[in-house]
C-alpha positions as CSV (number, residue, x, y, z in Angstrom):
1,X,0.0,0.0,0.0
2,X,1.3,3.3,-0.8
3,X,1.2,6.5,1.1
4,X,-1.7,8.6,0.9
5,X,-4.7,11.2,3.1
6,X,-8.3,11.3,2.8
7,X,-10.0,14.5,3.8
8,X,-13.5,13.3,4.9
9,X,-16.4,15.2,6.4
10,X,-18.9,13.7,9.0
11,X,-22.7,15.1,10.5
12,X,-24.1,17.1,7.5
13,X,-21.1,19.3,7.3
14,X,-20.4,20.0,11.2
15,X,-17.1,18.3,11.6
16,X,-14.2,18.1,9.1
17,X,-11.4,15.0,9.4
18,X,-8.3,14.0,7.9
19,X,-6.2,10.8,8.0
20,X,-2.9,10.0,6.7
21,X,-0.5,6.8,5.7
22,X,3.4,8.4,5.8
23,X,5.1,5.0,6.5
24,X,7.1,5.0,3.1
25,X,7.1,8.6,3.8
26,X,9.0,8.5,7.3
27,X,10.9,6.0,6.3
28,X,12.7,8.1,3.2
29,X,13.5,10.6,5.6
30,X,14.7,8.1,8.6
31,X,17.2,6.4,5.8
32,X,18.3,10.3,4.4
33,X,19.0,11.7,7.3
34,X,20.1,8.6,9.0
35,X,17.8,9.1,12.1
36,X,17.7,7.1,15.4
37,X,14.2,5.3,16.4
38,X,13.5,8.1,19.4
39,X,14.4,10.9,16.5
40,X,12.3,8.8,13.6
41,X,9.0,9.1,15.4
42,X,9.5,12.8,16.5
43,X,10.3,13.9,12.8
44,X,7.5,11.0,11.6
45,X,4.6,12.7,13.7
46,X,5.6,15.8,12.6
47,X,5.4,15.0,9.1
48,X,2.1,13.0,9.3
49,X,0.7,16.4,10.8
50,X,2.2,19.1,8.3
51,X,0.7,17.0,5.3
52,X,-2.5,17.1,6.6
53,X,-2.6,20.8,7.3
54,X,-0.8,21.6,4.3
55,X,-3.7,19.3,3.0
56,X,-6.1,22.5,4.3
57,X,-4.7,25.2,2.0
58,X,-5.9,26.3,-1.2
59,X,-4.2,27.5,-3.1
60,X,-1.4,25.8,-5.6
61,X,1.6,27.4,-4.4
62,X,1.0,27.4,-0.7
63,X,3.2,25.9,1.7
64,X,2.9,25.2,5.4
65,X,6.3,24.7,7.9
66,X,6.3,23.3,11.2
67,X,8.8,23.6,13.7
68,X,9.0,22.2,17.3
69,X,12.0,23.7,19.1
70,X,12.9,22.9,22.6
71,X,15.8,22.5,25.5
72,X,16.1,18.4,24.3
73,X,18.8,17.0,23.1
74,X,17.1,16.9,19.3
75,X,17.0,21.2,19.2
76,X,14.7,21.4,16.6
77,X,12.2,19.5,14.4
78,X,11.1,21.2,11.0
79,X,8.7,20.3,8.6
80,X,7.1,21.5,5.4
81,X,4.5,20.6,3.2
82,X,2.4,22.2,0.7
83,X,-1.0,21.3,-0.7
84,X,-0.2,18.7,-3.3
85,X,1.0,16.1,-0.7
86,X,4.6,16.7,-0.8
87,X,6.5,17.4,2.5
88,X,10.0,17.2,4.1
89,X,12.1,17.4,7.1
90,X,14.5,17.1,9.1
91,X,15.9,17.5,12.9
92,X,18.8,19.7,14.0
93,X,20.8,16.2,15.4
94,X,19.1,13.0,14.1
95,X,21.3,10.6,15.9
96,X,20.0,11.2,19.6
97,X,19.5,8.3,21.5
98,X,17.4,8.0,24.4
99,X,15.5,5.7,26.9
100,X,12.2,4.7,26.7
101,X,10.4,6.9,29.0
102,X,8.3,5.8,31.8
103,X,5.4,4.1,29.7
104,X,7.7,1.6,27.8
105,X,7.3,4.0,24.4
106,X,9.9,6.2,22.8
107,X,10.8,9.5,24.5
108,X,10.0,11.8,21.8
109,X,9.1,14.0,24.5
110,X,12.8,14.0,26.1
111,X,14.5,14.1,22.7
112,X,12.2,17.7,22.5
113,X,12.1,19.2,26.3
114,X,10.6,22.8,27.2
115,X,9.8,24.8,23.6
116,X,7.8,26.1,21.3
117,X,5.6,25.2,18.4
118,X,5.4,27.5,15.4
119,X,3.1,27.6,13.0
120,X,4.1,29.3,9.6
121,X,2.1,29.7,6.4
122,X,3.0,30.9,3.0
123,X,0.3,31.9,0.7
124,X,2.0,34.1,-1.5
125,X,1.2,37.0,0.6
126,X,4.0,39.8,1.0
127,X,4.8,38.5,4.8
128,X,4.0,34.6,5.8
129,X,1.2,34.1,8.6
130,X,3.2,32.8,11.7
131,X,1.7,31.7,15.1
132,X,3.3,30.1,18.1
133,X,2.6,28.7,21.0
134,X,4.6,27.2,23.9
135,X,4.4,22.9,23.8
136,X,2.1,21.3,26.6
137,X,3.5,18.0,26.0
138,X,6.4,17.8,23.4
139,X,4.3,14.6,22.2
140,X,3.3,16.7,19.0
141,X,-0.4,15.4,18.7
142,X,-1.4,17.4,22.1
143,X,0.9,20.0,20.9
144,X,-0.9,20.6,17.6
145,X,-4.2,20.1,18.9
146,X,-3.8,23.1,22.0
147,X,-1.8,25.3,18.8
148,X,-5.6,24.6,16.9
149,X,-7.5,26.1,20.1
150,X,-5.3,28.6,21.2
151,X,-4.2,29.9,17.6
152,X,-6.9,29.7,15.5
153,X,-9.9,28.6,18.2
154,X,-11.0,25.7,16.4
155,X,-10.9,22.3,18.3
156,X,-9.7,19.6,17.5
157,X,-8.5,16.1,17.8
158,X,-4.7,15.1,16.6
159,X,-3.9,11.8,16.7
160,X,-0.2,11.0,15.4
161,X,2.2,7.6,15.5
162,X,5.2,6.2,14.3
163,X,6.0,2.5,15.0
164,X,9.2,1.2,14.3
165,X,10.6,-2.6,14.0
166,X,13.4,-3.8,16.2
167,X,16.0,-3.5,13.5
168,X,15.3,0.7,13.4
169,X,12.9,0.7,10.6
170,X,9.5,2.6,9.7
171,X,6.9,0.0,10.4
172,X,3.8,2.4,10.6
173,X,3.3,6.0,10.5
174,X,0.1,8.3,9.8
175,X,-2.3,10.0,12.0
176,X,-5.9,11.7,11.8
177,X,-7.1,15.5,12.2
178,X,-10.7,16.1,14.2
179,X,-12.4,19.3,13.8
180,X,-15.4,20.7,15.2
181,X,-16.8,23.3,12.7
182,X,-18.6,26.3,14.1
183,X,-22.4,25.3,14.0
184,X,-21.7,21.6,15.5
185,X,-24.1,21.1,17.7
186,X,-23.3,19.7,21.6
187,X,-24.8,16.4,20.5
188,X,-22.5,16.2,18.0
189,X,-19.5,17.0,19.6
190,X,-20.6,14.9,22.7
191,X,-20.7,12.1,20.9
192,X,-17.2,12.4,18.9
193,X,-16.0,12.9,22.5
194,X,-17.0,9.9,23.9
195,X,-15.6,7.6,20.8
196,X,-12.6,9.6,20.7
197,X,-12.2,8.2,24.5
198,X,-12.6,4.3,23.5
199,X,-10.2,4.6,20.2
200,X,-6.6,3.4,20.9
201,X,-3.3,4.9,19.6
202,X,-2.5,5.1,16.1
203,X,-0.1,3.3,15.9
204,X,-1.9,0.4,17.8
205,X,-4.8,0.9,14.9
206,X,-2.1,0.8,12.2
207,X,-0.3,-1.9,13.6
208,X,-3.6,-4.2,12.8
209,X,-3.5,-3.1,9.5
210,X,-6.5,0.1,9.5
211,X,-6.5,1.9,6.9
212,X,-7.0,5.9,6.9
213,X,-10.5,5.5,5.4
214,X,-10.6,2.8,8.6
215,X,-9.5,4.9,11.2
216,X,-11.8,7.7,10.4
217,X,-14.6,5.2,10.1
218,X,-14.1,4.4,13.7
219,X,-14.3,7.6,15.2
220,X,-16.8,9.4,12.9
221,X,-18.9,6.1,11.1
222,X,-21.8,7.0,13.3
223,X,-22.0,10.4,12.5
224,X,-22.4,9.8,8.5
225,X,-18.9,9.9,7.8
226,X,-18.4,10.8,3.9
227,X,-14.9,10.5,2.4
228,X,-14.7,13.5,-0.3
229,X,-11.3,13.0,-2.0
230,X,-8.0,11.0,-1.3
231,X,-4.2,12.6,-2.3
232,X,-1.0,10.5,-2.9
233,X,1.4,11.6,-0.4
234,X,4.9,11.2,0.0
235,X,8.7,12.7,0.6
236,X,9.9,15.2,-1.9
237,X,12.5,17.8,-1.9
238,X,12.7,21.1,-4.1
239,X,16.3,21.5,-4.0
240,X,18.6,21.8,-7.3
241,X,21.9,22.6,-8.1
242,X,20.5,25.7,-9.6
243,X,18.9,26.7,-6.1
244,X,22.4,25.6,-4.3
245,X,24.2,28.0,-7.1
246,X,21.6,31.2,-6.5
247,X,22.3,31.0,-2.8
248,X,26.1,31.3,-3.5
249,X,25.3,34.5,-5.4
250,X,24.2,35.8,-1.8
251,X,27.5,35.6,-0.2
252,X,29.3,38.3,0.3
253,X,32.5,39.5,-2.5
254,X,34.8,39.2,0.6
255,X,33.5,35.7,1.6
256,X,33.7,33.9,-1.7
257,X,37.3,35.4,-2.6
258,X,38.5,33.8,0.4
259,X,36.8,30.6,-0.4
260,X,38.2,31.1,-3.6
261,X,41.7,32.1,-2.4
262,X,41.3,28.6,-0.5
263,X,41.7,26.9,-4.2
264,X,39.7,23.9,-2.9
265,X,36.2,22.7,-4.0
266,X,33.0,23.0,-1.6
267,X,30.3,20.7,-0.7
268,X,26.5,22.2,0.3
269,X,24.2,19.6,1.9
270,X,20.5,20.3,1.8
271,X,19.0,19.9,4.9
272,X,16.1,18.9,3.8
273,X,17.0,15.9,2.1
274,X,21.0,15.5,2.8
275,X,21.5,15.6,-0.9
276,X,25.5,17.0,-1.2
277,X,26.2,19.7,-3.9
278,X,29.8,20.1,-5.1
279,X,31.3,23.3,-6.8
280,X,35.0,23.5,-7.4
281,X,37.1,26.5,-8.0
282,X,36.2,27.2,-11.6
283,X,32.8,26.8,-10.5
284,X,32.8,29.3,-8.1
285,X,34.5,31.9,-9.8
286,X,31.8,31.6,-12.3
287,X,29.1,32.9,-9.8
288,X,28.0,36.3,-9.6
């Protein structure tokens, strides 16, 4: 099965849902960036979650970017995705290893400490629209879902996993979005509540082999869940050698005639994607 989200929507129009498969997705960027299992769940969740916002914008050049920065050992995870499906990430040191924490799971938590969770969103207007807010768990599910309340006061339901097999492979990732729209009645959002409280993790659910259309089944079948469209979904970076060279042209004159004077060839790594980019001398006198 490849990777893919369905949006959905559920009671006549009163609640909106989205689900996700990323586990060919997670895994791409666990064997790029050559992560650790603690550091492949953190960047995993993340992901699952920026393609399903990203899955909320309209408009064709639109991109969302989440970052989670805290006092952990990690630093910083980062995340983009626009509205096509396409997303990728990376964390500031991929090869932290950690503990399971006190449940038996791993620590994303830890690898993430005290920090913030910003919210940034490019749709082609002159400045980005950028909200933060401080993390309430550094679990990134409860994270997202208090940045939905407190940011943009609409609640919500963010369920995100990442289960990996014993020899540090991706052996499930995805996730699901709940939202309440505004004329949702207390019936309605009673209701959601309560199966909401009876669902297990995700990555229990995918571990027995639901599906996205599944998963939202089980928490919104009641309530005349309707699936309207499913995306294809998976890693994808926009860098180029092009993009590498144009980003050269930004160094100073001082900077690259010392780098020049150096008479030795340079390597740029995306951090996206790790892919290495190598210019020598020639190159770089070449670049205005």
């Amino acid at each position: 099965m490849s990777d893919y989200l369905v949006r959905a929507t559920a009671a006549n129009g009163q609640i909106r849902a989205f689900a996700v498969r990323t586990t060919d997705t997670v895994e791409e960027a666990r064997q790029r960036h050559n992560c650790s299992p603690v550091v492949s769940a953190g960047l995993g969740r993340l992901m699952s979650a920026a393609l399903m916002m990203g899955s909320m914008m309209k408009g064709e050049k639109d991109v969302l970017t989440l970052k989670v920065e805290g006092s952990g050992p990690v630093g910083m995870y980062l995340a983009t995705a626009n509205s096509h499906g396409k997303v990728k990430g990376y964390a500031a040191n991929p090869g932290v290893v950690l503990p399971a924490n006190s449940a038996g799971k791993l620590d994303v938590a830890g690898s993430i400490g005290v920090g913030l969770l910003t919210v940034t969103r490019d749709i082609g207007l002159k400045e980005p629209y950028s909200g933060t807010c401080e993390l309430i768990s550094g679990e990134i599910a409860e994270d997202i879902t208090y940045y939905f309340a407190s940011s943009e006061q609409t609640p919500s339901s963010v369920g995100l996993g990442v289960l990996m097999t014993k020899e540090n492979t991706v052996d499930a990732a995805g996730g699901f979005i709940i939202q309440v729209m505004p004329d949702a009645t207390e019936e309605t959002i009673s209701g959601i509540e309560e199966k909401l409280a009876t669902v297990s993790s995700v990555t229990s659910l995918m571990a027995e082999g639901k599906t996205p259309e599944d998963i939202l089944g089980i928490i919104l079948g009641d309530v005349g869940l309707e699936i309207l469209d499913r995306m294809p979904v998976g890693f994808k970076c926009d860098c180029s050698r092009e993009k590498v060279k144009d980003a050269l042209a930004l160094v100073s004159r001082e900077e690259m005639a010392q780098i020049i004077a150096d008479n030795k060839p340079i390597e740029v790594v995306c951090h996206f994607c790790n892919t290495s980019y190598n210019f020598d001398v020639q190159e770089l006198k070449m670049i205005d």
